[in-house]
N, C-alpha and C positions, 0 to 999 in steps of 0.2 A: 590526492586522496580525497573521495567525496563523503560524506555521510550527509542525513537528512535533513536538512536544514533550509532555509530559502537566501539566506547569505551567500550561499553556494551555488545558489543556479543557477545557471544563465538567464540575462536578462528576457522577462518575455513580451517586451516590445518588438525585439526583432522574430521573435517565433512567430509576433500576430500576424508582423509586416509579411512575415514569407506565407502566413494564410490566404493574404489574396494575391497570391501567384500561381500557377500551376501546380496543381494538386502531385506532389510526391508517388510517381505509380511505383503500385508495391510490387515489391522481392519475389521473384520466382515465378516459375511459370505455372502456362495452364490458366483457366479462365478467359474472358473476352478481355477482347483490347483495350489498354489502357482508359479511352477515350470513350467506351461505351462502359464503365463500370461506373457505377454510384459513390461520391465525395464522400468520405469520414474522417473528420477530424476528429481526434481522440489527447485530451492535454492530461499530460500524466501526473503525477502525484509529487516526481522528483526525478531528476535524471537520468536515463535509461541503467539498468540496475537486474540485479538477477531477480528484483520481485516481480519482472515483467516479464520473466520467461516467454511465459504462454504466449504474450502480444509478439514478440519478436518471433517466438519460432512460428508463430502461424503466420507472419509478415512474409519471414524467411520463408516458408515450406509451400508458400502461392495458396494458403487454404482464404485469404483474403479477397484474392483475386479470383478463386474459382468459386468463391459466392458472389463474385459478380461487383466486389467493393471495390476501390481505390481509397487506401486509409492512410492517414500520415497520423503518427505519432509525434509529440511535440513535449516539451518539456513547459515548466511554469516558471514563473519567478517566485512563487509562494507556493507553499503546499496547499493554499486555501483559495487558489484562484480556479481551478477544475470545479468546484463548489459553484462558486460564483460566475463562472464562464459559459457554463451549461444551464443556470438557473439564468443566465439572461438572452441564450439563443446563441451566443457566440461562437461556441463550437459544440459539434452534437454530443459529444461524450466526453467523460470523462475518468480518472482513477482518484480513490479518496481512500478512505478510513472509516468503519463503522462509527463510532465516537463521534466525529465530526460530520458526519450525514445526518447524526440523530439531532447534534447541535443544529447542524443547518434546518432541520423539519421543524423545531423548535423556534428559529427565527423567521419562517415562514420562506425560506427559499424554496425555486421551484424545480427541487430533484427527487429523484427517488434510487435507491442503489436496486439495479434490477440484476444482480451476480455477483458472486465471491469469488475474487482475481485470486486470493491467499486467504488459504478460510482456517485460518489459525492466527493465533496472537504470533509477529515477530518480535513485538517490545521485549524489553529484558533488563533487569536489574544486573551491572556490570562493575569488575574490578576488575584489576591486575591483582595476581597474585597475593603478591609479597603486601598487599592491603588490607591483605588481613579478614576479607568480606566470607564470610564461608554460610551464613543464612540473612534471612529479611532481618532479626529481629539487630544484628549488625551493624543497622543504617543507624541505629540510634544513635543519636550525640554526632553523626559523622556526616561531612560536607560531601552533598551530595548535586552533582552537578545534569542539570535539564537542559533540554532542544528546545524549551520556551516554548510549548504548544499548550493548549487550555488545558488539558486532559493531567499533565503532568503532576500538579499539586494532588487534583482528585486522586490519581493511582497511588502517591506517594500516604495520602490519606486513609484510602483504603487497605494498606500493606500495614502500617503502622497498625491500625484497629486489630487487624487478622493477626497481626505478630505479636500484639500486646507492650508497645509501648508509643512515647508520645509523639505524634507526629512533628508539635513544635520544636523538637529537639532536635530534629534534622535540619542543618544549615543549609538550606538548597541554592544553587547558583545555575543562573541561566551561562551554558557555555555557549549555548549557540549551535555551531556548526562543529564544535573544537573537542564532539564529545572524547575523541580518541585520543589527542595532543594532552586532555586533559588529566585521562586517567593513566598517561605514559608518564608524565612529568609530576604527578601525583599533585597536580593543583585540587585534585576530590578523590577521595574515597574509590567513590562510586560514581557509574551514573546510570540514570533512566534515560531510555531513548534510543538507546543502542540495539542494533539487531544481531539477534547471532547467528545468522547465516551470511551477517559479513563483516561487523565491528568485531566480532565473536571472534571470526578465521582468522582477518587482520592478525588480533593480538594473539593468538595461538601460533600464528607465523612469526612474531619474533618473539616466541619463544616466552613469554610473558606469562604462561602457566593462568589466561583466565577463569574467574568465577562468572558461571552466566546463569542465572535464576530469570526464566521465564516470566511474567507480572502474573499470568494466569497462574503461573505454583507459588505463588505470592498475596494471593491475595483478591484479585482483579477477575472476576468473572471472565466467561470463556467469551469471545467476538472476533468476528472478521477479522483481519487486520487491512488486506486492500479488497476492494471493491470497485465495480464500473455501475456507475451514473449518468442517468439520460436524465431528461427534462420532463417532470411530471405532466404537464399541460401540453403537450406536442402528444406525448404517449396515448394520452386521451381522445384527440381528437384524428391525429392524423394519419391515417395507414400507409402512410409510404414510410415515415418514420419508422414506426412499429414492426415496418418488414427489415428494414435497415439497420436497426436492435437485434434480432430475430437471428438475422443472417451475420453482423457482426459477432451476435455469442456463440452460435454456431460454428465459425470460424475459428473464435478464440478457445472453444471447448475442444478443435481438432489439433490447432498449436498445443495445446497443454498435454492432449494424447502424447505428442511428439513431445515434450520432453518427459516424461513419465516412462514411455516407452525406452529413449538415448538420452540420458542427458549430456552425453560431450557432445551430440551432435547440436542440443541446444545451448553451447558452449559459442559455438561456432556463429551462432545467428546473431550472440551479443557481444562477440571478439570484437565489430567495426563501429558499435557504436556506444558501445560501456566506457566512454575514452577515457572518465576520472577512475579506474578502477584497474591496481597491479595485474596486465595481463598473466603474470604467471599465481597469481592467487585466482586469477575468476575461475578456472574452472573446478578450482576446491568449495566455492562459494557457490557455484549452480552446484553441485555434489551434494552441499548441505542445503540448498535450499527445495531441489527437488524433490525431496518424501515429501514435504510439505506442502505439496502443491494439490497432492490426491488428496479428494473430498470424497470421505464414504459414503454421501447421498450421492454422487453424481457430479461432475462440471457446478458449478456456479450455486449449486443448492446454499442456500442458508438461514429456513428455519425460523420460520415467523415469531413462532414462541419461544427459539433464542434470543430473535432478537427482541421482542416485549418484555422481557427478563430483564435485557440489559438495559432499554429504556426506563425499566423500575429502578435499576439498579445508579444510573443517572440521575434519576431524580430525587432520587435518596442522597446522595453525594454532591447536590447541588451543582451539579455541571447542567443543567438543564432547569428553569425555573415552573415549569409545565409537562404536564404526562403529553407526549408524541403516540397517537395513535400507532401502532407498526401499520399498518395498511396504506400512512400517508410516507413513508419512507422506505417500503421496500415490500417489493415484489418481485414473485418467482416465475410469473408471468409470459415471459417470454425467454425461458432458457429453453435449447435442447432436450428433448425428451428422456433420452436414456444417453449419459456419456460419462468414462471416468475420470 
């Protein structure tokens, strides 16, 4: 059983080592020969996972290959090394988190989120049952267990203000990777960090009768939850990159067609390589994770003056010690024109 975490990932010394080997040709047909298509490496946010629908089914369905890519998908050993791997040229793209992109423009890394992979909040305030959790203002007085990401004290900050009591009274505990072992065995209350299109299923499959409160019905202004990031300073200058962007969102706006369209058939793209994840629950978890994928603006749209909002709403919150231009973190620039 995996959840979000970077304790759980595989190491990604050996994902770099197999970077400089022959590039992974992608799934399916159609398109030119392996050998004439353009390298992309793409290092993801966390183990291959139903947030990655779109990349896998458009892996699986050859729409990667018939723009002419060869893309390999790769796992991290931190959720903040996609950040850091694409702001130093290491690999061309990346999968993040709005939050942590705005962090990143803040400490002057050199990325910019140019799509919304999941253009909704996953995060989710989480209990079992029998805990007794039935709204925000619940968390008070109760040990509440985090994935240790920065963002976490801030949302718990901002839940507590919107619910009307004191944020100090919540006991919070980094569990780590354990969010689930945690709230089974009832070491917390609650916890944050949890997603419920698969911590959520989990405990609904045995049977555990979860409470899941979104952060956004909590409190937590509305934001991305994943995103793909290229390297601001390549984008700028260099047009092979920029077509390579271009033709990868393209691609990945045709993958997401395909699951929006079937999702068991994008069930099927992430059966071989979702290995931490109960094959007979994923395709309940692509099931709930699917509505979630349509962006009413279109593929990858996400809203400059959302995101400037949330940047205020950051710096209000002190997760950020300087206002981020949106313009140096995220661009619409290069998505597909019209796609759902």
């Amino acid at each position: 059983m995996i959840t979000r975490h970077p304790r759980r990932l595989v190491l990604f010394a050996a994902a770099l080592a197999a970077v400089t080997l022959a590039v992974t040709t992608a799934c399916g047909s159609g398109g030119s020969s392996g050998g004439d298509r353009r390298p992309a490496t793409v290092l993801l946010d966390w183990e291959p996972n139903p947030d990655h629908l779109a990349l896998y089914s458009a892996l699986d369905g050859g729409d990667y290959a018939d723009a002419g890519l060869n893309v390999t998908l790769r796992s991290p050993s931190d959720p903040s090394d996609p950040l850091k791997l694409v702001s130093t040229g290491t690999v061309d793209l990346g999968i993040s988190y709005e939050p942590e992109v705005i962090i990143a423009g803040a400490e002057k890394l050199d990325v910019v989120a140019v799509a919304a992979l999941v253009p909704t909040a996953l995060n989710s305030i989480m209990a079992v049952g029998s805990a007794g959790i039935t709204k925000p203002a619940d968390l008070a007085g109760a040990t509440v267990g985090t994935s240790g990401l920065r963002t976490d004290q801030a949302f718990l900050a901002a839940i507590a203000k919107a619910n009307h009591f004191d944020s100090a009274s919540v006991h919070q505990v980094d569990v780590g990777a354990d969010l689930l072992p945690a709230m089974i065995s009832k070491k917390v209350r609650a916890t944050l960090g949890a997603y419920r299109n698969v911590e959520g299923v989990t405990l609904a499959s045995r049977g555990l009768s979860p409470k899941i409160i979104p952060v956004t019905e909590a409190g937590v202004p509305e934001y991305d939850e994943l995103v793909v990031v290229a390297r601001r300073s390549r984008l700028a200058k260099d047009p092979a990159y920029q077509t390579l962007v271009r033709d990868f969102l393209r691609a990945t706006a045709a993958g997401n067609a395909r699951v929006l369209a079937d999702p068991a058939k994008a069930t099927d793209a992430l059966s071989g390589v979702a290995d931490g994840y109960d094959p007979k629950l994923l395709p309940t978890m692509v099931q709930a994770t699917a509505p979630l994928l349509r962006n009413p603006d279109g593929f990858g749209r996400m809203g400059i003056g959302a995101w400037t909002s949330f940047i205020g709403w950051m710096r209000a919150e002190n997760l950020i010690t300087t206002t981020v231009p949106a313009a140096d973190v995220v661009t619409e620039a290069y998505l597909p024109k019209s796609t759902p």
